[in-house]
C-alpha positions in Angstrom: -106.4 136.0 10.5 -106.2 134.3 6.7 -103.5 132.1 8.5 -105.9 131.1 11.6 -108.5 130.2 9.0 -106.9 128.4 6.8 -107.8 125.3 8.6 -111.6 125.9 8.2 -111.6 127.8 5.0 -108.7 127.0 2.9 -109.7 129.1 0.0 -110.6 132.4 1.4 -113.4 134.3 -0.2 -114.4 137.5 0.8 -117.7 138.9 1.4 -118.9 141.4 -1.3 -122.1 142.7 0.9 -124.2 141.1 -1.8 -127.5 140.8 -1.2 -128.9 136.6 -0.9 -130.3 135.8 -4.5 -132.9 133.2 -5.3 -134.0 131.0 -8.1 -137.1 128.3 -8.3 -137.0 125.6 -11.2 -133.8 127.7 -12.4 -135.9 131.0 -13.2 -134.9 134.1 -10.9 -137.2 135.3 -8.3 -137.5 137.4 -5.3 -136.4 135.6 -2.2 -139.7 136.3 -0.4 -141.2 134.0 -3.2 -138.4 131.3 -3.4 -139.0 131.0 1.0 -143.0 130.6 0.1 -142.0 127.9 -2.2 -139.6 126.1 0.1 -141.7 126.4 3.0 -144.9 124.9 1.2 -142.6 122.0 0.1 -141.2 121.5 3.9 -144.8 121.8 5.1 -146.3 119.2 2.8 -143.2 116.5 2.9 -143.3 113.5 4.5 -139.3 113.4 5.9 -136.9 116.0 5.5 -133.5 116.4 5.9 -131.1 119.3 6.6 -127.3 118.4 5.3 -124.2 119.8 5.5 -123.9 122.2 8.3 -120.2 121.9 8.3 -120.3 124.4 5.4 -122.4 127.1 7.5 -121.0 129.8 10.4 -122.1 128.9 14.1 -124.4 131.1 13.6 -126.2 130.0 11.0 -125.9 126.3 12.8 -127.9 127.6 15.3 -130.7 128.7 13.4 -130.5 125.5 10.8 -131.1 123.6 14.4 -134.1 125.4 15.0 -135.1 125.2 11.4 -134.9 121.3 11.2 -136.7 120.8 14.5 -139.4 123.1 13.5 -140.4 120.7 10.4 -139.4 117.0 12.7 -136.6 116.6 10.0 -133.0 115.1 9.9 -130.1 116.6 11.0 -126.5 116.6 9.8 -123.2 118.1 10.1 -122.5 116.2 6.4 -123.7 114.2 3.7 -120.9 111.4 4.2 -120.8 108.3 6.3 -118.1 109.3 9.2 -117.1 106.0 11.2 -117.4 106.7 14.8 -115.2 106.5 17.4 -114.9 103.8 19.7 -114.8 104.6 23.7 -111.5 105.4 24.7 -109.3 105.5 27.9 -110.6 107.1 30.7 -108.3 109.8 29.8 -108.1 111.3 26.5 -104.3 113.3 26.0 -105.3 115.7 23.3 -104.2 119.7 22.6 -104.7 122.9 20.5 -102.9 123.8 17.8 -100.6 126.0 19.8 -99.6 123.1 21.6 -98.7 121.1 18.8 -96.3 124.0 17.8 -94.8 123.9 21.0 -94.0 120.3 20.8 -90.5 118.7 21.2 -91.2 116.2 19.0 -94.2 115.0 16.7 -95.1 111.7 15.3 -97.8 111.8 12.4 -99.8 108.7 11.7 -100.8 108.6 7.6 -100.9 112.7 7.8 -99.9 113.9 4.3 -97.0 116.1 3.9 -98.4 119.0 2.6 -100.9 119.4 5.3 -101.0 122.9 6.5 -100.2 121.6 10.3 -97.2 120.1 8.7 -96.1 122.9 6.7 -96.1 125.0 10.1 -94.5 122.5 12.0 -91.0 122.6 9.1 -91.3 126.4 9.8 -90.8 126.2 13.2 -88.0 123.3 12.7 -89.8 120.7 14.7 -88.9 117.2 14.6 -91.0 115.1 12.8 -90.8 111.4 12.4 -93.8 109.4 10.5 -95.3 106.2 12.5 -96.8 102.9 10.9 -100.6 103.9 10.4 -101.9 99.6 10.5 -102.8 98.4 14.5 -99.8 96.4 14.9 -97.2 99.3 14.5 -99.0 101.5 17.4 -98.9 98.2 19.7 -95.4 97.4 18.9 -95.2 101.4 20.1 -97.1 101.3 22.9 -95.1 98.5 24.3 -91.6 99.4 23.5 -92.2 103.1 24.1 -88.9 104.2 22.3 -90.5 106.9 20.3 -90.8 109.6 23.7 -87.1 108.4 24.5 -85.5 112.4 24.9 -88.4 114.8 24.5 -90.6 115.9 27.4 -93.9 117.0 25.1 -94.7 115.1 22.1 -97.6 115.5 19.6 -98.9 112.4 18.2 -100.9 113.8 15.0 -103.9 111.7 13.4 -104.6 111.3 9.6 -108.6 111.8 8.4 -108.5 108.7 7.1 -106.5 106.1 10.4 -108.6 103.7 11.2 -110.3 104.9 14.8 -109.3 101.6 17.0 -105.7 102.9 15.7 -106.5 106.1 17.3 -107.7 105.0 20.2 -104.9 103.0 20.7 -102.4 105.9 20.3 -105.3 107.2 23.3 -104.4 104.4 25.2 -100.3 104.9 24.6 -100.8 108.5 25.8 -102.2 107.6 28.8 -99.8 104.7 29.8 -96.5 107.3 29.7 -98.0 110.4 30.6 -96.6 110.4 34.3 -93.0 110.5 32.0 -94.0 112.3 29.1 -96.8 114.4 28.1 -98.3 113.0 24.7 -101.1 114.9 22.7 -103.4 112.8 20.2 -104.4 115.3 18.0 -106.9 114.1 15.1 -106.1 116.4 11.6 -109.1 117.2 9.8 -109.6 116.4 6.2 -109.3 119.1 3.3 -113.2 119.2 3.3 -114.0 119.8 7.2 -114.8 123.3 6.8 -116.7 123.8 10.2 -117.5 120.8 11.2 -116.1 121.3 14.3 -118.0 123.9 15.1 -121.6 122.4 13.6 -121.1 119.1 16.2 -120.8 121.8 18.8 -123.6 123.4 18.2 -125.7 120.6 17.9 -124.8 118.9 20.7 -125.2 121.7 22.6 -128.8 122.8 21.7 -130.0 118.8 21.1 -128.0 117.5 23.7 -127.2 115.0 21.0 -123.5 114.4 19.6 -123.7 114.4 15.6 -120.8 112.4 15.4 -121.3 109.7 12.6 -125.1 109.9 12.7 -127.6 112.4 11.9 -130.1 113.7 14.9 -133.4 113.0 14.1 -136.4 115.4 15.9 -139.3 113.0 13.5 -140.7 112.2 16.9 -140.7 115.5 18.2 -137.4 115.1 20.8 -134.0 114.7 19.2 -132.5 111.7 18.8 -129.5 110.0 17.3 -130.7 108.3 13.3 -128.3 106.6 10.9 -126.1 108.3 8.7 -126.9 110.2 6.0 -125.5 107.9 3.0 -127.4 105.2 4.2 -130.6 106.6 4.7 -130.5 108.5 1.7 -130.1 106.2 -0.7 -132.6 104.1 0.6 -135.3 106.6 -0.5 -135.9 108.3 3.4 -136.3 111.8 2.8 -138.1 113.2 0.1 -137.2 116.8 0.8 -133.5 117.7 1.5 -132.3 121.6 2.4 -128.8 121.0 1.3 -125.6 123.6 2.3 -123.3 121.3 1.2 -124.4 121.5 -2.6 -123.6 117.8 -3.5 -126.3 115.6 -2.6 -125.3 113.0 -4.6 -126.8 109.7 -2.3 -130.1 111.0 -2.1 -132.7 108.5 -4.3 -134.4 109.5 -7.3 -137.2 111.9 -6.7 -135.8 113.8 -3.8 -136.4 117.2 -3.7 -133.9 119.6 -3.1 -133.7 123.1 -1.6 -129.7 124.5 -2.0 -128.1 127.1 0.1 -125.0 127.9 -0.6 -122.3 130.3 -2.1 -122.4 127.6 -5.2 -124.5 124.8 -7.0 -122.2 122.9 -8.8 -124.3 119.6 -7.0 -127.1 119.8 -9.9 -130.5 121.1 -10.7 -133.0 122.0 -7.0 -136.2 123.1 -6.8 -135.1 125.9 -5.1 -132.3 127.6 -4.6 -130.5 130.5 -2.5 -126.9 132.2 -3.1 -125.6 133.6 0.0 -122.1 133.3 1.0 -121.4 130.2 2.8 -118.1 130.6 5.1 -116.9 134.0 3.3 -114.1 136.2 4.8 -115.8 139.5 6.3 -118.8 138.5 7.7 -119.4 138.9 11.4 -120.2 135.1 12.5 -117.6 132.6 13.5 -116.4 129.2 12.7 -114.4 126.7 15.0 -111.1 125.3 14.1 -110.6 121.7 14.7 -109.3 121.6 17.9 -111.9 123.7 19.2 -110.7 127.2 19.2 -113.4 129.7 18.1 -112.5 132.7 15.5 -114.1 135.6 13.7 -114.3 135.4 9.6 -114.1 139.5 10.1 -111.1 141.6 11.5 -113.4 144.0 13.2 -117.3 142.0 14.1 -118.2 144.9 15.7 -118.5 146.5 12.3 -118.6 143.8 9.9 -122.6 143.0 8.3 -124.3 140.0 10.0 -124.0 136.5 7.9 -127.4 136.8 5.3 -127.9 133.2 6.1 -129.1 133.6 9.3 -131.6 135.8 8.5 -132.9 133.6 5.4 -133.1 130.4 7.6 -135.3 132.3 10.2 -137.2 133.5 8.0 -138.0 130.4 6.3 -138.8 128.9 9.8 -141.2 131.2 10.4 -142.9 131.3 7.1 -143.5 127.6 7.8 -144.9 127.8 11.2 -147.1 130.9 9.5 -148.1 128.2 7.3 -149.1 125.5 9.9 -150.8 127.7 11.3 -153.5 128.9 8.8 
């Protein structure tokens, strides 16, 4: 299971079963006071912002989705600028993990050697051969075509940081060969992803919005796609953030900050909530990069619930009991 993880949670923590903690102005309280004190500050602000779902379980997602459209704030899946994709052949040749494994042959395209796909891929004896990463070396690819020449299934693998008209273009080389060969494009995430796979699923699912290098904004009551975090940050635009990600280091002077999260190494919030962020033994899921769902806990029938998802419902309704006075 630590294996199937270790592309979401590369530093597995287990779950000790203890109980959320709570802190406001960096003096302990109960949490029942700590989620009067956030909800009166989501209540009263003028723009909030949820960041950094990528660090919570999809369950948890799906209750920070309800949260953020309860107060008309920001949503986001992180609090970095992500470069979107470009539109890309009608076709798009992509695979699982498992698939990857079972290629003949893989090409990697500015993928570090000591990824963890890599590593598995020398285990297993795979040939591996590493392709330019600049536009003019996929062309010069796509046209000669010499790299399939012997293998029937081939796994073209995608650095976090290529350039996405490069990927697109290894999109485009899938598509051109695969009544010969059958190419995967498979896009490796970075060591930070965590599950941010699985928090642009959920969103787009319950918004009908896709994340991907924006935020989803609900300020006018339906969702809709907003700028990226960075940007909007640091340009003053929310002066309430309820941060997962512990780190919000664009957000402009005067921002308040609510942290939840196993750590706060991101500086001083008003408040603040430990709970245990994507820790083994907890009986919520996470998605892996190329979309395959699993269980932080061996047995979820018997493992306890994820405390964050009961802490982010009960702030949402402790500000709804609040609009409502």
């Amino acid at each position: 299971m630590r294996r199937d993880l270790s592309l979401v949670v590369p530093v597995a923590q287990p779950y000790d079963g203890r109980p959320v903690k709570a802190a406001v102005d960096g003096a302990s309280v109960s949490v029942d006071a700590a989620v009067a004190r956030a909800a009166g500050m989501l209540r009263t602000c003028r723009a909030p912002a949820v960041v950094g779902l990528r660090a919570l379980t999809i369950e948890a997602c799906r209750e920070a989705v309800h949260l953020a459209e309860a107060v008309r704030g920001a949503l986001f899946v992180d609090g970095c600028a992500r470069q979107a994709m470009p539109g890309h052949e009608p076709v798009i040749q992509t695979a699982t993990l498992g698939h990857v494994l079972a290629a003949e042959r893989v090409i990697t395209v500015a993928v570090d050697e000591g990824h963890p796909v890599v590593q598995r891929l020398r285990e297993r004896r795979v040939s591996i051969d590493a392709a330019p990463s600049d536009l003019s070396g996929v062309v010069t690819l796509r046209t000669a075509r010499k790299a399939f020449d012997g293998a029937a299934r081939v796994a073209v693998l995608i650095g976090p940081r290529v350039d996405p008209r490069i990927a697109s273009q290894w999109h485009r080389l899938a598509v051109g060969v695969q009544r010969q060969v059958r190419v995967a494009v498979v896009p490796l995430p970075g060591a930070d992803a965590a599950n941010a796979r699985g928090a642009a699923e959920v969103v787009t699912w319950q918004t009908g919005v896709a994340p991907s290098a924006c935020g989803v904004d609900f300020a006018d009551g339906a969702p809709r796609r907003g700028g990226s975090f960075d940007s909007r940050a640091r340009r003053g635009a929310f002066d309430v953030v309820i941060d997962f990600e512990q780190g919000m280091a664009a957000a402009a002077e005067g921002t308040a900050r609510i942290a939840i999260g196993s750590d706060d190494a991101g500086g001083q919030a008003a408040v603040r909530f430990s709970t245990p962020g994507l820790a083994l033994g907890v009986a919520a899921r996470v998605m892996r990069f190329d979309g395959i769902v699993l269980w932080l806990s061996d047995d979820p029938a018997t493992a306890p619930p994820d405390p964050t998802v009961a802490l982010l419902k009960q702030l949402r309704e402790a500000v709804a009991e609040g609009d409502g006075q």
